[in-house]
C-alpha positions in Angstrom: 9.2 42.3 -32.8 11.0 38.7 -32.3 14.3 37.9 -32.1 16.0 34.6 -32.6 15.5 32.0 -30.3 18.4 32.1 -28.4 17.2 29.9 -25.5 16.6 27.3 -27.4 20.1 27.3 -29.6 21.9 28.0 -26.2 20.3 24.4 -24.9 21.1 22.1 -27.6 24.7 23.8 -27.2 24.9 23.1 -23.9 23.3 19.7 -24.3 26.3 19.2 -27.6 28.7 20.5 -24.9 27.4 17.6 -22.1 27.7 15.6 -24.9 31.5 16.0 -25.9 32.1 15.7 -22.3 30.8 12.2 -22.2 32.6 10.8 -25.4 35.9 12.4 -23.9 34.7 10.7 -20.8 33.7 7.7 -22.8 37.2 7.6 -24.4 39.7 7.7 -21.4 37.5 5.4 -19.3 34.8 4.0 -21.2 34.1 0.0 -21.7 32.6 0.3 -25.1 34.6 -1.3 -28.0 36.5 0.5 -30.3 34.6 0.0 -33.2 31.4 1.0 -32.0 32.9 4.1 -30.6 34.4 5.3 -33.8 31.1 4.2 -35.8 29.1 6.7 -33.1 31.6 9.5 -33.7 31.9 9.1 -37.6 27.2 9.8 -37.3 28.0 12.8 -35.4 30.3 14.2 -37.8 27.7 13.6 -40.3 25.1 14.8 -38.5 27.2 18.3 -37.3 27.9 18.8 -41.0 24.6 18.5 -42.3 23.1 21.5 -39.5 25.8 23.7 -40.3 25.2 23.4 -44.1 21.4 23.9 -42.7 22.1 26.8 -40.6 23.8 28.6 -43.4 21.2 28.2 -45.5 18.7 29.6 -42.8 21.3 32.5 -42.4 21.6 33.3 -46.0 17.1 33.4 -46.1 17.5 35.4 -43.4 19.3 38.2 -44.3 17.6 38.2 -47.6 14.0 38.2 -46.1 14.5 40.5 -42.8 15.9 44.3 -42.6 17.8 45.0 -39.8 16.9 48.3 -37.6 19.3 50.9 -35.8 19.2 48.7 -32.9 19.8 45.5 -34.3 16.5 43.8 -33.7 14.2 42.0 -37.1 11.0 43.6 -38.1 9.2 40.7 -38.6 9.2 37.2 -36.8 11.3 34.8 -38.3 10.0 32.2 -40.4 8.7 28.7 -38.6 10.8 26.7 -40.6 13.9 28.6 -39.8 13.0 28.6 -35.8 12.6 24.6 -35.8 15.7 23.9 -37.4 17.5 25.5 -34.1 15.2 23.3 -31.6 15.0 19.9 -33.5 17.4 17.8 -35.2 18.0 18.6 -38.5 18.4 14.8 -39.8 15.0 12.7 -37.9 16.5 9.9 -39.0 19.8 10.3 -37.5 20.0 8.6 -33.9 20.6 10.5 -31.2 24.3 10.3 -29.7 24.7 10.2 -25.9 26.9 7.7 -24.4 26.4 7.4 -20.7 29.0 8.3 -17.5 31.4 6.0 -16.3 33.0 6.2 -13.1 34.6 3.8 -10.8 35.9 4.3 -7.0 35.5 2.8 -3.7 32.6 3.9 -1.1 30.9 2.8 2.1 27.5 1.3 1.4 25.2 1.2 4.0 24.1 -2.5 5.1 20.2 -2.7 5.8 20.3 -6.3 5.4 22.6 -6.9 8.6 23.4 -6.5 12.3 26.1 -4.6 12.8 28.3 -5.2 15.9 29.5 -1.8 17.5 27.9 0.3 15.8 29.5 -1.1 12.0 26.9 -0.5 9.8 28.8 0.3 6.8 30.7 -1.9 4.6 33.7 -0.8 2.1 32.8 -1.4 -1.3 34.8 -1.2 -5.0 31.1 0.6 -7.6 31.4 1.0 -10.2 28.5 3.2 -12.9 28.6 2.0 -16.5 26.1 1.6 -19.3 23.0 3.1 -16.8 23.7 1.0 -14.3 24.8 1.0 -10.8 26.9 -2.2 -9.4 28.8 -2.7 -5.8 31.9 -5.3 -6.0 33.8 -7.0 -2.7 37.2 -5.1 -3.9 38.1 -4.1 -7.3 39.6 -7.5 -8.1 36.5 -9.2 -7.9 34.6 -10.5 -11.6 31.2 -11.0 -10.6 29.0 -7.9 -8.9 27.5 -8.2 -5.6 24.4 -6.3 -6.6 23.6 -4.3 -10.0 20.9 -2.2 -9.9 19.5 -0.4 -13.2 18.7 3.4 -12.7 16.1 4.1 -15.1 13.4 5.3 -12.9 15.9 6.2 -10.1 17.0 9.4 -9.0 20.0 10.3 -6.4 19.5 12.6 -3.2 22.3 14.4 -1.7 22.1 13.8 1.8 24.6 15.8 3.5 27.7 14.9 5.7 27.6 13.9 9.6 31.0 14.3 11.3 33.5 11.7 11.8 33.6 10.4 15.1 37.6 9.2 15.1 38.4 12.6 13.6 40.9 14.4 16.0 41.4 18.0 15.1 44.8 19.9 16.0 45.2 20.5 19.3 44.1 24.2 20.7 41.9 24.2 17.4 37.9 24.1 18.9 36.7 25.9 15.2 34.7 22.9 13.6 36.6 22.2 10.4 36.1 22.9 6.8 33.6 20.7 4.6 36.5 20.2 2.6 39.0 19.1 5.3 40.2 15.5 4.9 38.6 12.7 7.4 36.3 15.4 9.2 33.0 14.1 7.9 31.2 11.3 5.8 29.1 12.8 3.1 26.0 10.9 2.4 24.0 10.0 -0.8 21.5 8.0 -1.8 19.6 6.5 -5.0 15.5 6.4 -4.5 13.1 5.5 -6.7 10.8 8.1 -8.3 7.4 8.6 -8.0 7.1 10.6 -11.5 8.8 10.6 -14.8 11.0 13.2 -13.9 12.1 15.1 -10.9 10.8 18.2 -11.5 7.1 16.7 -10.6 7.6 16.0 -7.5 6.4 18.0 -5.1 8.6 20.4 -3.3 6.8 20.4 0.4 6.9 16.7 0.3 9.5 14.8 3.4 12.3 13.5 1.7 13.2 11.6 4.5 10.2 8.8 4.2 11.5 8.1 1.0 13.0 4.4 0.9 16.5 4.3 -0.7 17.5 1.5 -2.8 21.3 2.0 -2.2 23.2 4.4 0.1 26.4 5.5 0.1 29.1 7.6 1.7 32.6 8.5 1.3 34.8 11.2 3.5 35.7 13.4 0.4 33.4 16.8 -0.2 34.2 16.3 -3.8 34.3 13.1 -4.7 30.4 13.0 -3.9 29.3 16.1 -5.6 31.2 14.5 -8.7 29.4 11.1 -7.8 25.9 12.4 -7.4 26.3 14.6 -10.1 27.2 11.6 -12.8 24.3 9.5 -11.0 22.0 12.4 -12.5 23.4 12.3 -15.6 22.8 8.8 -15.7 19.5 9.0 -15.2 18.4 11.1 -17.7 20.6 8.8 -20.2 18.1 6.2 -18.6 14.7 7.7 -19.9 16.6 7.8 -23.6 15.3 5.3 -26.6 19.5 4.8 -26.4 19.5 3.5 -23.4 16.5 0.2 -24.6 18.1 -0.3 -27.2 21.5 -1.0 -25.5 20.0 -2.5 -22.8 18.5 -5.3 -25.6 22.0 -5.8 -27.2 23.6 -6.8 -23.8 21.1 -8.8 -22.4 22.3 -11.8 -24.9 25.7 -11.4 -23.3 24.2 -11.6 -19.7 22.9 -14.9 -20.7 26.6 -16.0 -21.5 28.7 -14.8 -19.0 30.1 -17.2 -16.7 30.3 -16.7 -12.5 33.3 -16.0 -11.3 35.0 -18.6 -7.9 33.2 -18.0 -4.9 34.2 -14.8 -3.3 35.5 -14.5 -0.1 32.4 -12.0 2.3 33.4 -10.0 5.4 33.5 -12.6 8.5 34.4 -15.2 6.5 37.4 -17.5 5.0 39.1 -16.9 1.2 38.1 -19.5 -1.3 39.7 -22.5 -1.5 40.5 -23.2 -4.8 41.2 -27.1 -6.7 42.8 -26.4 -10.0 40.7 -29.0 -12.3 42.5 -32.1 -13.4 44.3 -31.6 -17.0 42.8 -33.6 -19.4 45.4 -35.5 -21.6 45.0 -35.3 -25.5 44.8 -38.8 -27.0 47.6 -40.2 -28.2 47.7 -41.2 -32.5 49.0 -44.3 -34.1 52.5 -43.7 -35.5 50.5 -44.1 -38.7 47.8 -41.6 -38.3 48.7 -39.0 -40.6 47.6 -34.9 -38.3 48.2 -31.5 -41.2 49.3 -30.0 -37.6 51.9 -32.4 -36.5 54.8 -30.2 -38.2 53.7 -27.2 -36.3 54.4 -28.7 -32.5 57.7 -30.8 -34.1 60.9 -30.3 -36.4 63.2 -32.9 -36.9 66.7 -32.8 -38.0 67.6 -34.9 -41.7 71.2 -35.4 -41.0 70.8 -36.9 -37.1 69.7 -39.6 -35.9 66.8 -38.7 -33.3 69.1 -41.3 -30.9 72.0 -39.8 -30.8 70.6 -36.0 -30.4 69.3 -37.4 -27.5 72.1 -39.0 -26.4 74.7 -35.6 -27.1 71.8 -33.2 -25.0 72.3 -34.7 -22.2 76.5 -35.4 -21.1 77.7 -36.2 -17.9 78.7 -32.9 -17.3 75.4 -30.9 -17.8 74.6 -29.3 -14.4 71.4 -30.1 -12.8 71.2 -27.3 -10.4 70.9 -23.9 -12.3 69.4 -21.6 -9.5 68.9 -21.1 -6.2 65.3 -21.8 -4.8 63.3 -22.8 -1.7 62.2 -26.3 -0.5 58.7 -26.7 -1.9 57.0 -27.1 2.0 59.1 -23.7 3.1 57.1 -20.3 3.8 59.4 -18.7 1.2 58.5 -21.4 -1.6 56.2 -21.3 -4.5 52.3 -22.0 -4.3 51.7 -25.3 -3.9 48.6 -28.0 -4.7 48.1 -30.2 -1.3 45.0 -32.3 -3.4 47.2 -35.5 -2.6 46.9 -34.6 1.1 43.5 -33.5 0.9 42.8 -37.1 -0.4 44.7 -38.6 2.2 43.3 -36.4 5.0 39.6 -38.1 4.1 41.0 -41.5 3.7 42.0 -41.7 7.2 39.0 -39.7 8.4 36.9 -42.7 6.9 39.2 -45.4 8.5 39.2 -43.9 11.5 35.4 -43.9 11.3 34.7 -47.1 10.4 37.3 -48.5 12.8 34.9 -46.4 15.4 31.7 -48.2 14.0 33.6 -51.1 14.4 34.6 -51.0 17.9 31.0 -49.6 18.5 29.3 -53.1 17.2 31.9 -55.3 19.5 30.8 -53.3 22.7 27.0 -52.3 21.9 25.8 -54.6 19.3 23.1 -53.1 16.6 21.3 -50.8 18.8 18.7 -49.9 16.1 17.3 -52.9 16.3 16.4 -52.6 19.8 14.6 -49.0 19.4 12.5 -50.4 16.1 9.4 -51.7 18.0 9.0 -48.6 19.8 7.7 -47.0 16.1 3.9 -48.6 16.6 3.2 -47.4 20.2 3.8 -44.0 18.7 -0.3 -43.9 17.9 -1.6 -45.0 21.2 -3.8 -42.3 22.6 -2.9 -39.2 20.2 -4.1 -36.7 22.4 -2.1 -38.0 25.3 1.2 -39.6 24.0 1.1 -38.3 20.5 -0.9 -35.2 20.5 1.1 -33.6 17.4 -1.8 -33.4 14.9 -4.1 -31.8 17.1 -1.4 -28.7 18.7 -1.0 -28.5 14.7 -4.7 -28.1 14.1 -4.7 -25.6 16.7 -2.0 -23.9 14.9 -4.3 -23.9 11.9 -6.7 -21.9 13.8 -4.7 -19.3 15.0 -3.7 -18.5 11.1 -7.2 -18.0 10.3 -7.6 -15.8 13.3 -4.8 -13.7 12.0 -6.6 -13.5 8.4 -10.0 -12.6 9.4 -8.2 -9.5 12.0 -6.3 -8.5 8.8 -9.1 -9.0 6.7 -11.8 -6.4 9.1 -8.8 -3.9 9.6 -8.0 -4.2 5.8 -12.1 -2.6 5.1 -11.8 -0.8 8.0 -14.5 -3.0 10.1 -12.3 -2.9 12.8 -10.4 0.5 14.8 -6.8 0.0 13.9 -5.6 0.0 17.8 -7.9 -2.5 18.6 -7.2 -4.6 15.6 -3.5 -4.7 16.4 -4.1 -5.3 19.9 -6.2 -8.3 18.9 -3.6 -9.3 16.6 -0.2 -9.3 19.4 -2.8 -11.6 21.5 -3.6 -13.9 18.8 -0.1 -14.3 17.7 1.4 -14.6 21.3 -1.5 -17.3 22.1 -0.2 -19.1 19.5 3.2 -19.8 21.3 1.9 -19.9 24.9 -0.9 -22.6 23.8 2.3 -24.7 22.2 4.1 -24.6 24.8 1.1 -25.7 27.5 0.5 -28.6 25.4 4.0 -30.1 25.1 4.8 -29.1 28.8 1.6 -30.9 30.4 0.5 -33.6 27.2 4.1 -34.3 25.6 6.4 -37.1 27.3 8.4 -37.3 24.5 11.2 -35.0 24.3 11.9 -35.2 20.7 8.2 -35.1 19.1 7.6 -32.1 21.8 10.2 -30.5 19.5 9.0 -31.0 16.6 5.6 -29.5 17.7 7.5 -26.8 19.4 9.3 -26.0 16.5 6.7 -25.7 14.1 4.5 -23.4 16.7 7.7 -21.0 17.3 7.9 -20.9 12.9 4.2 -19.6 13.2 4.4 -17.3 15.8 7.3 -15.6 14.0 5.7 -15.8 10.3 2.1 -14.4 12.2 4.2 -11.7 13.5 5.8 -10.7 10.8 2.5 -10.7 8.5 1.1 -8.7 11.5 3.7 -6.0 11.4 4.4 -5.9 7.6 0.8 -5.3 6.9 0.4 -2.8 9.3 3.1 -0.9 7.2 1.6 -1.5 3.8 -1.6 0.6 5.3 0.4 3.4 6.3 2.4 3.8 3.6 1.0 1.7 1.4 1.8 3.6 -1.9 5.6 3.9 -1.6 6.5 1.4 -0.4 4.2 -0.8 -3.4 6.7 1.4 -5.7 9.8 0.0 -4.2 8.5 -3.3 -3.8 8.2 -3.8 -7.4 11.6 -2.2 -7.8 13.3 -4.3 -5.5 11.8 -8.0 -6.4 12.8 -9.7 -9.2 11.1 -13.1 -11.1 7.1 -12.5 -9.8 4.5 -14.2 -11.3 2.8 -11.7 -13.4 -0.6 -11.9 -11.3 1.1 -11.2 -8.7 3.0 -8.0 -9.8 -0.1 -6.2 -9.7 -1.1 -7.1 -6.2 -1.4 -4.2 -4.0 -2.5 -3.8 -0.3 -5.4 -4.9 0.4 -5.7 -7.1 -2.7 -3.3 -9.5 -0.6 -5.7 -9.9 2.4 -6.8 -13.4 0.8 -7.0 -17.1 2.1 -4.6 -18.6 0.0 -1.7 -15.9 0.1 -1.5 -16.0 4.2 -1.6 -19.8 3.9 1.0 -19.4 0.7 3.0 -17.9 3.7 2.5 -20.1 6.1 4.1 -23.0 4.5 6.7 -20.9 2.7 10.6 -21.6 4.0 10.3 -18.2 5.0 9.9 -16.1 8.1 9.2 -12.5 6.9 5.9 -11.6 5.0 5.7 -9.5 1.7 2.8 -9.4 -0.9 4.6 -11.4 -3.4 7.4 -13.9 -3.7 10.0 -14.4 -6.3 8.6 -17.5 -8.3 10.8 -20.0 -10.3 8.8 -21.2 -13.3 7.3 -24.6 -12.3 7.4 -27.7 -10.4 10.2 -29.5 -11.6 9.0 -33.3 -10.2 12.2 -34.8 -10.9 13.6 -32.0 -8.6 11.3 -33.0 -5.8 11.9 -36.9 -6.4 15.6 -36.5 -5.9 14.9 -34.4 -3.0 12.8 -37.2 -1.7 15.9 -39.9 -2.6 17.9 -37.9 -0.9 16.1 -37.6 2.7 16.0 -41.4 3.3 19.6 -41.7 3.6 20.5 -39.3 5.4 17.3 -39.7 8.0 18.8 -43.2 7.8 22.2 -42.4 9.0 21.6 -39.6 11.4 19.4 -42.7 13.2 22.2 -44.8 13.2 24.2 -41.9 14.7 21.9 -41.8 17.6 21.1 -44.9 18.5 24.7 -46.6 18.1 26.9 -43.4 19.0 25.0 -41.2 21.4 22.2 -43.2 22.9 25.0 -45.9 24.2 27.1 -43.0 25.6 24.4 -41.2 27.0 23.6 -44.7 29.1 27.0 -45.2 30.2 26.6 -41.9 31.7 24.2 -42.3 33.7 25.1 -45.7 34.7 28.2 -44.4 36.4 26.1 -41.0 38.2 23.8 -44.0 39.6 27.2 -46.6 40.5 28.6 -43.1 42.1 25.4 -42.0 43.8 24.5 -39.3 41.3 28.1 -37.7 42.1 30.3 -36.7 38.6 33.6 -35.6 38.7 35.6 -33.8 36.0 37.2 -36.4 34.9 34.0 -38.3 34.4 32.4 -35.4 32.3 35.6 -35.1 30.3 35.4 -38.4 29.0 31.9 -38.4 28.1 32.7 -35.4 26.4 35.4 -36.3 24.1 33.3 -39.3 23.1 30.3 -37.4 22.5 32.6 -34.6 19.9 33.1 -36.3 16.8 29.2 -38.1 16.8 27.6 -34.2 17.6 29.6 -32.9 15.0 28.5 -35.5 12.2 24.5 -35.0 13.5 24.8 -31.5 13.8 25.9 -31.3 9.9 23.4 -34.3 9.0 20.3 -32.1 10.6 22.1 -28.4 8.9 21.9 -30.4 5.5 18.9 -32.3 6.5 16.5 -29.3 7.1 18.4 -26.7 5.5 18.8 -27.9 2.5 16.4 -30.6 1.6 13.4 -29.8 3.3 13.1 -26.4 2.9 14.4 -26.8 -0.7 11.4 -29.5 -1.2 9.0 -26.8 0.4 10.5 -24.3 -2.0 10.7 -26.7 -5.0 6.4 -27.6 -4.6 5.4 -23.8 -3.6 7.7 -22.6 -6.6 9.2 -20.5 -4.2 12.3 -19.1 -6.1 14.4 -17.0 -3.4 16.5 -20.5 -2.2 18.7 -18.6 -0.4 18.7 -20.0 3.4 22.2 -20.4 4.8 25.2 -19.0 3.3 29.0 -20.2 3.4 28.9 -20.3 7.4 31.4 -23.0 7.6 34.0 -20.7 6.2 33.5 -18.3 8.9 36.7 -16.3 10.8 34.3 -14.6 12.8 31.6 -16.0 15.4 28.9 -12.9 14.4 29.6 -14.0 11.0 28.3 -17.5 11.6 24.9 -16.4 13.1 24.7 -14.2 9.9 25.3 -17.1 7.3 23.8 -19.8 9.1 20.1 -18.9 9.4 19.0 -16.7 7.0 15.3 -17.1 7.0 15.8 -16.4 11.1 18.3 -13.5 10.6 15.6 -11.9 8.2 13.5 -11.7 10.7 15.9 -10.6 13.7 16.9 -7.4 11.7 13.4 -6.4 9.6 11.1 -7.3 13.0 13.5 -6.8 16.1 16.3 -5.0 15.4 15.3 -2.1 13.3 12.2 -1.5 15.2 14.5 -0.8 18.4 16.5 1.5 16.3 13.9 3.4 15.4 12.5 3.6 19.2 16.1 5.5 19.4 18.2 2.3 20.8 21.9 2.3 20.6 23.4 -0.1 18.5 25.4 -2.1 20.9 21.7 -2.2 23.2 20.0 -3.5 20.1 22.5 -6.1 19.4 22.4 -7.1 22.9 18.2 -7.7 22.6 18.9 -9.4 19.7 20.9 -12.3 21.5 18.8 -11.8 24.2 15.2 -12.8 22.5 17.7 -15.1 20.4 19.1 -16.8 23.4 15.5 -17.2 25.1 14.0 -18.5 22.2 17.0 -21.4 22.2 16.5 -22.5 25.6 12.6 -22.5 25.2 13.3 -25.2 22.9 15.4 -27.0 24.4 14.0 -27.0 27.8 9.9 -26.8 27.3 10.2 -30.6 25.7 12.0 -32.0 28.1 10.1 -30.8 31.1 12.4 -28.9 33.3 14.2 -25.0 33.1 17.6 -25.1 32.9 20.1 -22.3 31.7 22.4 -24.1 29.5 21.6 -22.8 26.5 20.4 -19.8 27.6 24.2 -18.8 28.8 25.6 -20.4 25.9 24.4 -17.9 24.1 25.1 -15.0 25.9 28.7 -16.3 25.8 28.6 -15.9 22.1 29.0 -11.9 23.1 32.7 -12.2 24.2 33.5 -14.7 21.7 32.1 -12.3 18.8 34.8 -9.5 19.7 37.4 -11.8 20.3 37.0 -13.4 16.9 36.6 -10.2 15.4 40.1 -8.7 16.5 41.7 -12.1 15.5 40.1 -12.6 12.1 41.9 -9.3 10.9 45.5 -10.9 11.3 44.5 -14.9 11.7 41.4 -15.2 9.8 41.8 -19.2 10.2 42.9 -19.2 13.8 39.1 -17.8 14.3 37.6 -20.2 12.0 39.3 -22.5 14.2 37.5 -20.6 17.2 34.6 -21.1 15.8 34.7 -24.9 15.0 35.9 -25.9 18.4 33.5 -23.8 20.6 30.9 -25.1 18.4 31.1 -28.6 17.5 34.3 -29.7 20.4 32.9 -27.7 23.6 29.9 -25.9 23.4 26.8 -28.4 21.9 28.7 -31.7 23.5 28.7 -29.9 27.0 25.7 -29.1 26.6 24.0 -32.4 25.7 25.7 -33.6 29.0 24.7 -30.9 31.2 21.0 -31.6 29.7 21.0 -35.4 30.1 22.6 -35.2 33.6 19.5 -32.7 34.4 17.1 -34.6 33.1 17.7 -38.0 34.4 18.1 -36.5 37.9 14.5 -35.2 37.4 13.4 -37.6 36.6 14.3 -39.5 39.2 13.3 -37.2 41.4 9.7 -37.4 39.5 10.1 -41.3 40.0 11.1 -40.9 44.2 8.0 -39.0 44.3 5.8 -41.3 42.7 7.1 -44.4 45.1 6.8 -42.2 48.4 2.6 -41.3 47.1 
């Protein structure tokens, strides 16, 4: 004997119920428009009144076609057809009905993209879940999201709570407290990608804890997570619906319209300064021009004459001051625009400059002209003098090295120990070679650099493909899966490259000359090579290479000399004084060529890299100049640089089991030994300057960081100055003091052989 089919009625009401839930949700909370919420409901009333006309029909067969026995129970099984129109929808036709979860409410996201100084690794942010998709704002009054990710294919773990730290329990209470006491603990979630269609395939022995999460969250209330991860859920099943495409479609035309919002204002960093466009005036018509809309915007009177209403609205005797209000430049008074001072602030910075130029010609003449014919003894003995091109063919070398290691470990021609030993030797050759040939073969300080430079890029980008690739044979299969969840505009070639597939000539060399320090398989592209992109590029670059020339040779070069005229009039002895002057006059010029190299390199030529590779992730500095905070400078300023700090230094030492604060520290450590490699490998001599510059950056971080929360443009102004006033002026004196005494000393020698 068979029943009815209970289970399967009891679903679809408790998928009907699920349903009403979300339309009531929908309707208090919801973003969909009115109409289309009323068209949706008016279906479902169609639809729920064509099964229960169905269902009585099947009810009426029923009791005509099956006896009922003593206990209640049918003789005979019931009919197919009758069965099927309890577990599928009576009307095929009819779309299915199931609008998605909304919810909106502030939690602490977990950066993974960022150092965080004492121990602040999580940042307060506004998220909102609408429409199947997950989005993070700054606050709740920002327009544009900060990230949007889609969760079809997602799923959310529940990751338990860790206490609060700050929490102080009553005194004389040691009992831990309740889950749900208020402020005892963060409770954790996460959203992960899948590795099946649904969550019931996975397999229940497998370690959640190697999965990769795409976001993670926390907030210090028991409930407000369980009702979070439990909407998340629901959102992803609305995410493997035909309902779900087919809204996804509609809005995509309205993602193509929709407008960025001002800049925002980021953690660390200044709010946007805003300049209201100009109002455009409407043109004025002939009194003879006849406008259908002029008697909307004007009446006039046919019994006055226009002159003497005029004349009777305003007597002697109307008053002129009707309320009381503040003087326009008080603290008290109403938002102001300062554009006319802002104009007059860079008309007298351009005065003052040009009266500086000026007075620069009457002292020094045209200096440029004097360094000009030192530009053809620049090829005189390559290998001694100039021996750039041939420490950059060794650098070529050491690349292919790299590939062919990669390439035996990759078929497994080489034991994976040895392999990565070979590799750390290879990679660390590459910077020790460098730095043998510009200390020994390279006079010049400045094409030393250069070389330098481009040997320290390839050490990090050989590390980095070292160590990334190394991961991709561990764990090569998840982490392929969030790769191609994560990355956004690849070429479609390269969307199906997997590990080893990526093990080739041209993608290490793709690498190599990539404005990037940190290796993955594939790259987001932009479309083409826009040449008129690259020729503006190029249009652009002569100036400015131009004027950061002049800088030198008519600002710096001459100050530099007068320097070290008066240390040789004085007997190499420097007083305060002496240094103080120098200093001041060295400011202003190592502010203008530290901005001209920032948007020299920065900009241009890692944009004209990017614009001939098609390499479409531009991003390498961010708003650093409006930063309140010194740790938020070294965020924003380097990106390609910070990359590799956290993805290759930091988090490594977190995983060895590093505190926070220690890992920092080796971060400005390596950072700070890098810096004064640099700088003191082409000049010949090892010096500390920049070394305890930045170690001094420590201090300054926390000091900045406790005024930027009350003053956030007094630390701005901490920034500028120890930057651009103090720290880089000092030290180009320090260094050319230094440097002329050794070689002096070098010179002394030479005379006494």
């Amino acid at each position: 004997m068979v029943g009815l089919p209970m289970d399967d009625s009891s679903n679809n009401l408790a998928e009907k119920d699920k349903n009403e839930k979300s339309i009531d949700h929908i309707l208090t909370g919801g973003k969909l428009g009115k109409a289309t919420i009323e068209r949706e409901l008016r279906r479902r009333v169609d639809r729920l009144q064509q099964d229960l006309k169905t269902a009585q029909e099947d009810l009426l067969r029923f009791q005509n076609a099956v006896p009922e026995t003593d206990n209640g129970t049918a003789e005979v099984a019931i009919l197919p057809e009758i069965a099927l129109s309890y577990s599928s929808d009576s009307n095929d036709n009819a779309p299915e009905i199931f609008l998605p979860p909304s919810k909106r409410g502030y939690l602490f996201r977990w950066v993974d993209r960022s150092i965080g100084w004492s121990g602040s690794k999580w940042a307060l942010r506004f998220v909102t879940l609408e429409n199947g998709n997950l989005a993070y704002y700054g606050s709740h009054t920002d327009t544009a999201p900060r990230y949007v990710l889609s969760l079809r294919g997602c799923a959310v773990r529940d990751e338990g709570h860790k206490p609060n730290k700050r929490y102080k329990p009553t005194e004389g209470d040691d009992t831990p407290p309740r889950l749900d006491k208020p402020g005892a603990y963060f409770f954790l979630f996460s959203i992960y990608l899948r590795d099946n269609a649904s969550p019931a395939h996975q397999d229940p022995t497998a370690d959640l804890t190697e999965i990769t999460p795409l976001l993670r969250f926390s907030t210090d209330s028991y409930a407000e997570k369980k009702q979070w991860v439990q909407l998340i859920s629901e959102t992803c099943a609305y995410c493997e619906s035909d309902a779900f495409l087919a809204e996804m479609e509609r809005r995509q035309e309205e993602k193509q319209t929709m407008t960025l919002a001002m800049p925002e204002a980021k953690v660390g960093t200044l709010p946007p300064l805003y300049f209201a466009p100009v109002q455009q005036k409407q043109a004025r018509h002939p009194s003879f021009t006849k406008r259908p809309t002029a008697a909307m915007f004007r009446t006039k009177s046919q019994n006055l004459d226009p002159s003497q209403v005029e004349s009777k609205g305003y007597p002697p005797s109307k008053p002129m001051h009707r309320c009381a209000a503040p003087s326009y430049l008080s603290v008290e008074g109403p938002t102001q625009n300062y554009r006319g001072f802002f104009n007059l602030g860079v008309i007298v910075l351009v005065v003052s400059n040009i009266r500086l130029v000026l007075s620069s010609f009457k002292k020094h003449g045209f200096v440029l002209l004097r360094h000009l014919s030192e530009i053809p003894r620049l090829g005189d003995h390559p290998w001694q003098n100039f021996p750039f091109v041939s420490g950059f063919l060794l650098l070529f070398v050491f690349v292919m090295i790299t590939y062919l290691l990669e390439l035996g470990l990759s078929r497994r021609k080489i034991p994976q120990r040895l392999g990565m030993l070979l590799h750390y030797t290879n990679a660390h050759a590459c910077m020790g070679v460098s730095v043998w040939i510009v200390w020994y073969l390279v006079d010049a300080p400045a094409i030393g650099a250069v070389l330098l430079l481009f040997a320290t890029s390839t050490w990090m980008k050989l590390l980095s493909y070292v160590h990334t690739n190394e991961d991709y044979r561990s764990n090569h299969m998840k982490q392929q899966a969030t790769f191609s969840t994560m990355v956004e505009d690849l070429d479609p070639q390269e969307a199906r490259v997997r590990y080893p597939q990526n093990v080739t000539i041209s993608n290490i060399f793709y690498f190599w000359a990539a404005p990037t320090l940190t290796y993955q398989i594939a790259f987001p592209r932009s479309p083409n090579v826009r040449l008129w992109k690259v020729a503006v590029i190029l249009i652009r670059m002569v100036p400015i290479l131009a004027l950061f020339t002049f800088f030198v040779s008519q600002f710096v070069t001459p100050t530099l000399e007068g320097l070290v005229a008066d240390l040789e009039a004085n007997s190499g002895q420097y007083t305060f004084t002496m240094l103080a002057e120098y200093w001041l006059r060295l400011s202003i010029a190592n502010t203008y060529l530290w901005l001209l190299m920032f948007y020299f390199y920065f900009h241009l030529f890692l944009n004209l890299f990017a614009e001939l590779l098609r390499f479409g992730d531009r991003v390498f500095y961010k708003d650093w100049w409006n930063s309140s905070e010194v740790s938020a400078y070294w965020r924003l300023w380097n990106m390609p640089v910070h990359f590799w700090l956290v993805r290759h230094l930091y988090f490594p030492c977190v995983r060895m089991g590093m505190s926070k604060n220690l890992t920092t520290f080796i971060v400005f450590f390596v950072s700070a030994v890098l810096h004064e490699v640099l700088v003191s490998v082409p000049f010949h001599m090892v010096r500390p300057w920049s070394f305890l510059g930045m170690m001094m950056q420590i201090p300054l971080v926390g000091m900045t960081k406790v005024l930027s929360r009350r003053y956030p443009t007094l630390g701005n102004v901490i920034f500028w100055v120890s930057f651009c006033i103090v720290g880089q002026p000092m030290a180009v004196l320090l260094y050319t003091v230094d440097y002329q005494y050794a070689k002096h000393n070098v010179a002394a020698q030479e005379c006494v052989a």
